[in-house]
N, C-alpha and C positions, 0 to 999 in steps of 0.2 A: 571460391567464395565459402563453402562447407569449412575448407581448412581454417579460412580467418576467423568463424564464425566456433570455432573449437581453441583457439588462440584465447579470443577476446573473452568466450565465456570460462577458461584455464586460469586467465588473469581477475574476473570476478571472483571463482570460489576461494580461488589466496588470499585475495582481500578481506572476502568474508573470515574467512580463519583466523585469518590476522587481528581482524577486528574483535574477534570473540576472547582474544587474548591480552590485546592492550587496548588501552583505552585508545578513543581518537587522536589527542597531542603526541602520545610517541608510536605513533604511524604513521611510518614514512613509504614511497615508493620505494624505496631501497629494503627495505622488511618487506614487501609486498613480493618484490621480483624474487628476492631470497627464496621464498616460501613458494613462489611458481617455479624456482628451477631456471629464472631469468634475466636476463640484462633491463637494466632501469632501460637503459633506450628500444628494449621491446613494449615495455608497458606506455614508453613515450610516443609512439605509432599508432596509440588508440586512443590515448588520452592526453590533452594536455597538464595537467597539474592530479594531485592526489583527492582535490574534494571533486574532478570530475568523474573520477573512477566509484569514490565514494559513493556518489550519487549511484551511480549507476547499480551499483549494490544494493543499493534502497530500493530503486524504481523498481528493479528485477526482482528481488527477492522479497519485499515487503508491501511493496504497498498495494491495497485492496481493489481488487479486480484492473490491477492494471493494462493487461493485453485487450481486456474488455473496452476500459473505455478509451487507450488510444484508436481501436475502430472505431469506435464512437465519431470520436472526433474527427478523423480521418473519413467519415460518411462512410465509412464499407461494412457496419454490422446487418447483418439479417435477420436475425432473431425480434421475435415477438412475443408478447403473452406466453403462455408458459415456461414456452423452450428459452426465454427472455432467463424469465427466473429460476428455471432449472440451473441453467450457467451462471446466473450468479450467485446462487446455494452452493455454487458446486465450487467456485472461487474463491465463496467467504471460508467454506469447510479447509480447502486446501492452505490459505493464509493461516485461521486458528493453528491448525493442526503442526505447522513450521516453530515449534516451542521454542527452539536456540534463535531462530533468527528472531523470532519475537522478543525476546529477555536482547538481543541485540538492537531492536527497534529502539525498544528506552532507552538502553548504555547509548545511544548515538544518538537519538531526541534529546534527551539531558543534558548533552554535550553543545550540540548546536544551538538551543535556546540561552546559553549561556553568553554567544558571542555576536557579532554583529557584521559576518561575511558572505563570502561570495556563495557558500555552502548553504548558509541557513535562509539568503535571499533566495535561492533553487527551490528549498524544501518548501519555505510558505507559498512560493508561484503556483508549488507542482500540488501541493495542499488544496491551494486553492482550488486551479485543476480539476482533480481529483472530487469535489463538493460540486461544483456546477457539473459534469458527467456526470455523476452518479445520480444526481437531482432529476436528468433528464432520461434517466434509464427509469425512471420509475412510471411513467406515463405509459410506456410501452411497455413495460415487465407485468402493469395493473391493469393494463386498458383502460386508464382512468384518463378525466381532463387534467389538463396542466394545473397545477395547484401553485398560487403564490405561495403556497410552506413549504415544497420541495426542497426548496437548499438547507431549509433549518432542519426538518427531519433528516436529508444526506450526511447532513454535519454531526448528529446524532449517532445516526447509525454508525457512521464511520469512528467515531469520538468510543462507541460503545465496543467495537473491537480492537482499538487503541487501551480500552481499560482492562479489558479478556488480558491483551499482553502485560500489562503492568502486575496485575493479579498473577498469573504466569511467571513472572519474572520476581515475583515473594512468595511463590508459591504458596498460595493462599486461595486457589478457587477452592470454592466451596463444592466441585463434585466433578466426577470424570471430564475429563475433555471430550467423550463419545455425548454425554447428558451435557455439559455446557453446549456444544454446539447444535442438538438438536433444541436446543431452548432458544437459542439466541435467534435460528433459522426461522421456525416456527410462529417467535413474539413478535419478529420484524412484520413477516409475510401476511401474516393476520392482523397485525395491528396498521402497518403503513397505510393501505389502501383504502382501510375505513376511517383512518384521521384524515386523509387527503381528503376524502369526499365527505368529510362532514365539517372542516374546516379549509373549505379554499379560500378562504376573502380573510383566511390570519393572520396575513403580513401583508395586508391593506395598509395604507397610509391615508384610506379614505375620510 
């Protein structure tokens, strides 16, 4: 299992590499297995087609607090209150901090929002996903009640490290990656917990 498990993740960082080099239309599994050293019907053992494997590049390597909230979802996380939100300080810091693959996030958002496949239906699923988790981590990471704005602020916050990369990726923040990310940490953690409880009835329809 160890060995598939070093396979599978050998055929994800080729991809990454790959991707950092051409755009997504001339990325093929055959560049992919090149650049791992391997037969297209190795990478076809894990994956069926090239925007599975893509994907998977995404999931692993980019998207925000992902191990997190697939526990989530799966019911097996334990954390609460602080040690809630220590971990996911500590996931938002580790995603900012991933600079190539972030300036890769865009080059391959850009790409996908373009088209209308099997790739970009994954992405808005796992998007989505990804908003309703993170909505639900914040009751437990604040001790607060459930707040009808959870999703809008998840959308937010998420939306607000998706701009870090794009800024990133024009190189254009306005100041260290050490000072963006203690800022971003900080504005979130301080600011969520007191809009939640001062605005739970703001996506009433009442």
């Amino acid at each position: 299992m160890e060995e598939i498990n070093k396979r599978k993740q050998h055929i994800i960082d080729s991809a990454i590499l790959t991707l950092k080099e051409l755009p997504i239309d001339q990325v093929s599994v055959r560049k992919i297995a090149k650049k791992a050293g391997l037969t297209t019907g190795a990478i076809y053992h894990f994956y069926n087609s090239k925007d599975d494997l893509i994907f998977d590049c995404m999931q692993q390597s980019l998207y925000f607090t992902s191990n997190l909230y697939r526990r989530v979802e799966e019911g097996n996380y334990q954390l609460k209150g602080k040690d809630l939100l220590d971990e996911i300080n500590r996931q938002v810091e580790q995603r900012i901090r991933k600079i190539e693959e972030q300036k890769l996030h865009i080059q391959i958002i850009s790409d996908v929002i373009k088209k209308d496949d099997d790739l970009k239906k994954e992405y808005v699923k796992n998007y989505r996903r990804m908003i309703d988790v993170v909505s639900k981590l914040f009751s437990e990471a604040f001790t607060i009640e459930e707040s009808k704005c959870q999703k809008s602020v998840a959308s937010i916050l998420i939306a607000a490290i998706d701009g870090i990369a794009l800024q990133q990726a024009l190189d254009v923040l306005p100041e260290n990656i050490d000072s963006i990310i203690k800022t971003y940490i900080n504005f979130f953690n301080e600011s969520i917990p007191e809009y939640l409880k001062k605005h739970s009835e703001c996506c009433s329809n009442d």
